[in-house]
C-alpha positions in Angstrom: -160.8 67.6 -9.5 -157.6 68.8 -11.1 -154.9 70.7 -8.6 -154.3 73.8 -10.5 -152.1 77.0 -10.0 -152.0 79.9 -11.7 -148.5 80.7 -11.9 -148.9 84.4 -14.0 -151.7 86.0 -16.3 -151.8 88.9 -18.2 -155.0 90.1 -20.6 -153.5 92.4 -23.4 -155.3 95.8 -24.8 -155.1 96.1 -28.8 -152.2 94.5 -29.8 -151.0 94.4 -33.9 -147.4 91.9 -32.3 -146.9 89.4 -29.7 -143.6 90.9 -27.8 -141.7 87.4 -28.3 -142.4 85.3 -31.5 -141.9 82.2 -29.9 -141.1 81.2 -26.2 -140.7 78.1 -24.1 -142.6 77.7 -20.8 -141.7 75.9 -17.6 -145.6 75.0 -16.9 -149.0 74.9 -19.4 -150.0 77.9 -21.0 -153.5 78.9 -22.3 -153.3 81.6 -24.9 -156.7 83.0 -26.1 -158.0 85.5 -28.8 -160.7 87.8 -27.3 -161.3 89.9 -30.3 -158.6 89.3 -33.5 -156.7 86.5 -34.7 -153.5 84.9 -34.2 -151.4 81.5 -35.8 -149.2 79.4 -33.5 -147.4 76.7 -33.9 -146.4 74.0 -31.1 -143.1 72.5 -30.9 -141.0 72.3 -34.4 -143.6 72.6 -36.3 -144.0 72.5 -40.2 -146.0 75.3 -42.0 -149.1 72.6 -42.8 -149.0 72.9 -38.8 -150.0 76.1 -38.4 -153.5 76.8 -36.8 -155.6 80.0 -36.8 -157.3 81.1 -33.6 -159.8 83.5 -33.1 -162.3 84.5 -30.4 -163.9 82.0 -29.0 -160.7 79.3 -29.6 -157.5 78.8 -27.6 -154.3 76.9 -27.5 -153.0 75.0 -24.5 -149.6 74.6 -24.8 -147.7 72.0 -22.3 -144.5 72.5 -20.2 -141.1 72.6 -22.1 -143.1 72.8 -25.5 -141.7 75.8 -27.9 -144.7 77.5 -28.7 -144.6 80.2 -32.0 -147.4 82.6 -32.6 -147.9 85.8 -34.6 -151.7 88.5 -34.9 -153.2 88.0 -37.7 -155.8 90.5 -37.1 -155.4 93.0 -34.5 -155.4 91.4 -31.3 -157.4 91.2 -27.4 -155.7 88.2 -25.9 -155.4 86.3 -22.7 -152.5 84.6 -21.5 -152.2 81.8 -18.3 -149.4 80.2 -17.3 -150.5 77.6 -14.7 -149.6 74.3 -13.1 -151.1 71.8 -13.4 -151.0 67.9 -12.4 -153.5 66.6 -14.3 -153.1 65.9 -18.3 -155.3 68.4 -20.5 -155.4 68.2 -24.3 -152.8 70.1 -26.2 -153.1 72.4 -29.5 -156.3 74.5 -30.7 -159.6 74.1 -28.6 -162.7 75.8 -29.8 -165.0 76.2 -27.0 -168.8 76.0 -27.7 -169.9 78.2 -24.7 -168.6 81.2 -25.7 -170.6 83.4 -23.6 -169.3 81.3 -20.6 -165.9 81.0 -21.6 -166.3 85.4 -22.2 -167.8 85.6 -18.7 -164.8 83.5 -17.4 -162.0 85.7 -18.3 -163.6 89.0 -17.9 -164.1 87.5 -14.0 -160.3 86.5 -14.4 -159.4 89.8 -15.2 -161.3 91.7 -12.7 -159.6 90.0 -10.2 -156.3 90.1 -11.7 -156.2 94.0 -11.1 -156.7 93.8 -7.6 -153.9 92.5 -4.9 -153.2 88.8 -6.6 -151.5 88.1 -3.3 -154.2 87.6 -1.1 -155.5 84.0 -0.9 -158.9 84.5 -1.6 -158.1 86.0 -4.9 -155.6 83.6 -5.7 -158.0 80.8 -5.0 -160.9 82.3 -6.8 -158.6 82.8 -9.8 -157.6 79.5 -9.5 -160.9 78.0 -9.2 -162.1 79.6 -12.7 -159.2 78.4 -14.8 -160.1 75.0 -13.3 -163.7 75.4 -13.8 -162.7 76.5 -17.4 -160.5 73.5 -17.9 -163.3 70.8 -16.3 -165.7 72.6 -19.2 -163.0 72.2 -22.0 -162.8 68.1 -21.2 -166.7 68.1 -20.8 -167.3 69.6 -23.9 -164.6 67.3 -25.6 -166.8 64.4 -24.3 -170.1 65.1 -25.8 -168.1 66.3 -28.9 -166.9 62.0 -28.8 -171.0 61.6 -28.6 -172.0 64.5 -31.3 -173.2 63.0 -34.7 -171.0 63.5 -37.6 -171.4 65.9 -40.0 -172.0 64.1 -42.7 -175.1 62.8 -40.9 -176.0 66.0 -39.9 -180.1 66.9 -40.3 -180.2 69.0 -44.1 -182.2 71.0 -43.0 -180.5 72.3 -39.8 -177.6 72.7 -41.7 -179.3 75.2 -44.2 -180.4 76.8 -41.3 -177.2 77.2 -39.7 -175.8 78.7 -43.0 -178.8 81.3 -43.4 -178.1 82.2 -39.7 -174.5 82.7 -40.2 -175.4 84.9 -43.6 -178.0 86.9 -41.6 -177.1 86.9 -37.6 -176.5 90.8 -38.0 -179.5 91.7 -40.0 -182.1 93.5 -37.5 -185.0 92.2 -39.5 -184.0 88.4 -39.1 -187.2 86.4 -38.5 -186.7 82.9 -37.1 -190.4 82.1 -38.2 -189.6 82.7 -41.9 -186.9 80.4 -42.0 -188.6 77.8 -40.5 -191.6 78.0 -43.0 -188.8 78.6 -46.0 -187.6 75.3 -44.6 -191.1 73.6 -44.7 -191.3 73.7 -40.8 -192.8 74.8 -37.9 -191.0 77.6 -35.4 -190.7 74.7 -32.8 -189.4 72.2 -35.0 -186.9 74.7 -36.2 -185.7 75.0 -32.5 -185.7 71.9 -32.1 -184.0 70.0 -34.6 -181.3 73.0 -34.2 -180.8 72.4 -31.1 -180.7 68.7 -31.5 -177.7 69.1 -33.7 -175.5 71.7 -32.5 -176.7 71.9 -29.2 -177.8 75.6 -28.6 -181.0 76.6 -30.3 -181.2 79.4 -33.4 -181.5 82.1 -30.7 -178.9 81.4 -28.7 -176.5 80.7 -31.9 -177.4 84.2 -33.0 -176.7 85.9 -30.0 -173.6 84.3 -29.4 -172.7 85.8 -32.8 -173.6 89.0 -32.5 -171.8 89.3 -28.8 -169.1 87.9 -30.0 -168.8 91.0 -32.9 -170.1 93.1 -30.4 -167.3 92.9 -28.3 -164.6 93.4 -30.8 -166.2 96.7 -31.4 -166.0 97.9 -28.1 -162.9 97.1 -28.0 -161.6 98.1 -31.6 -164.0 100.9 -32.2 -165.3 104.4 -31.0 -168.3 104.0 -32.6 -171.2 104.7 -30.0 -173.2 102.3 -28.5 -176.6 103.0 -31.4 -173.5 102.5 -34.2 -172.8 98.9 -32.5 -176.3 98.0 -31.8 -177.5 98.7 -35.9 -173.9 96.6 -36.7 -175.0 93.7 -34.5 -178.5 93.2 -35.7 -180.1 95.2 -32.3 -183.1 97.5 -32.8 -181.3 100.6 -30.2 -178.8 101.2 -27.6 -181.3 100.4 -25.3 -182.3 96.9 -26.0 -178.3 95.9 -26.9 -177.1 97.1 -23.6 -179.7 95.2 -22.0 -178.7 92.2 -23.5 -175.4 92.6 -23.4 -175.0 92.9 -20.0 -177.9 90.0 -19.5 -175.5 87.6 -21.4 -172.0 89.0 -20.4 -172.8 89.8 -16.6 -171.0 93.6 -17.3 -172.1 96.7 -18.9 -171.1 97.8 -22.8 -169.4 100.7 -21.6 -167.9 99.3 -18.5 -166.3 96.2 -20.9 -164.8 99.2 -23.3 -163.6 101.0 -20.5 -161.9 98.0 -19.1 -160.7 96.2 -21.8 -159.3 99.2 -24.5 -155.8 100.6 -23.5 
């Protein structure tokens, strides 16, 4: 298991400007978008090497490494600076498990905002950046295993394209794509999940959650306005789910997270 230590962290409100275009960093650095977007560069980089993060991506940036960066879209980010002395892989990551990589830094930043300097906070800290890092190298693996796209099952890629055109729409109904797509509901499921390893449902939620959040966060539209935006029938049911997936209220992640 990798010896980690976090050396600082800071989770940003609302942001439309990093404070320093470009900096230099004595240890790694994780920078993530929690809601907006952002380009960085590593090192001297040319414009072709510019890469676009947004939620559910990050960058890990190694020691003495310049690393540039500037919002795209108006910006939620989190920022680690940690030792480490393991190797880790360097430049954009996306994560698949978004909802667990969400889960990990709102847990992060609860903890961050009480007394860092006692050890069990430090260590429980510690031990979710390196549970976070263990799941960026595992994920990486079965990535080396995943089939390529080109080989990809048709029909699960029309699938994921109608889910991606339709994940908001209330009235989305997993059993008529499936027969649209000459199959069963099962079959659906499970050449989906076969190929992008999450089933339709899941996929959708993640979406949804994902947009979700950034209104929270962005927005003061109530929680019925965010529900009918995200595809949810009312409040009630979103809230439920929200916190089922997230581990934390709607209104408790606006409170915490807005300036």
């Amino acid at each position: 298991m990798p010896n980690v230590a976090i050396c600082r962290s800071y989770f940003s409100g609302v942001r439309t400007s990093f404070n320093l275009g470009e900096d230099l960093y004595e240890h790694w650095v994780l920078l993530a978008a929690q809601s907006g977007s952002f380009c960085f560069q590593l090192g001297a980089g040319e414009a072709e090497d510019t890469k676009l993060i947004k939620a559910g991506e990050l960058v890990l940036c190694p020691p003495g490494t310049p690393l540039k960066r500037w919002v795209v879209d108006p910006l939620t980010f989190v920022f680690i600076e940690f030792a480490s002395d393991s190797p880790h892989p360097t430049g954009k990551i996306t994560v698949n498990d978004v909802q667990r990589l969400t889960s990990t830094f709102t847990y992060l930043r609860q903890v961050s905002q009480h007394n860092q300097a006692e050890t069990s906070n430090v260590d429980y800290m510690n031990h979710l950046l390196r549970d976070l890092l263990r799941m960026i190298d595992w994920e990486r693996k079965l990535a080396g295993q995943a089939v390529p796209r080109d080989q990809l099952d048709p029909l699960s890629q029309r699938a994921l394209a109608y889910l991606d055109l339709h994940a908001f729409d209330e009235s989305l109904n997993l059993q008529h794509l499936a027969q649209e797509l000459g199959l069963s509901a099962s079959q659906l499921t499970r050449r989906f999940q076969d190929a992008y390893k999450l089933s339709p449902i899941a996929y959708v939620t993640t979406i949804r959650l994902r947009k979700a959040c950034a209104l929270l966060v962005e927005t003061d539209d109530t929680l019925e306005a965010i529900a009918e935006q995200c595809g949810y029938q009312n409040a009630f049911y979103f809230s439920r789910m929200f916190k089922k997936k997230q581990q934390i209220s709607p209104s408790t992640y606006r409170r915490t997270y807005r300036i």
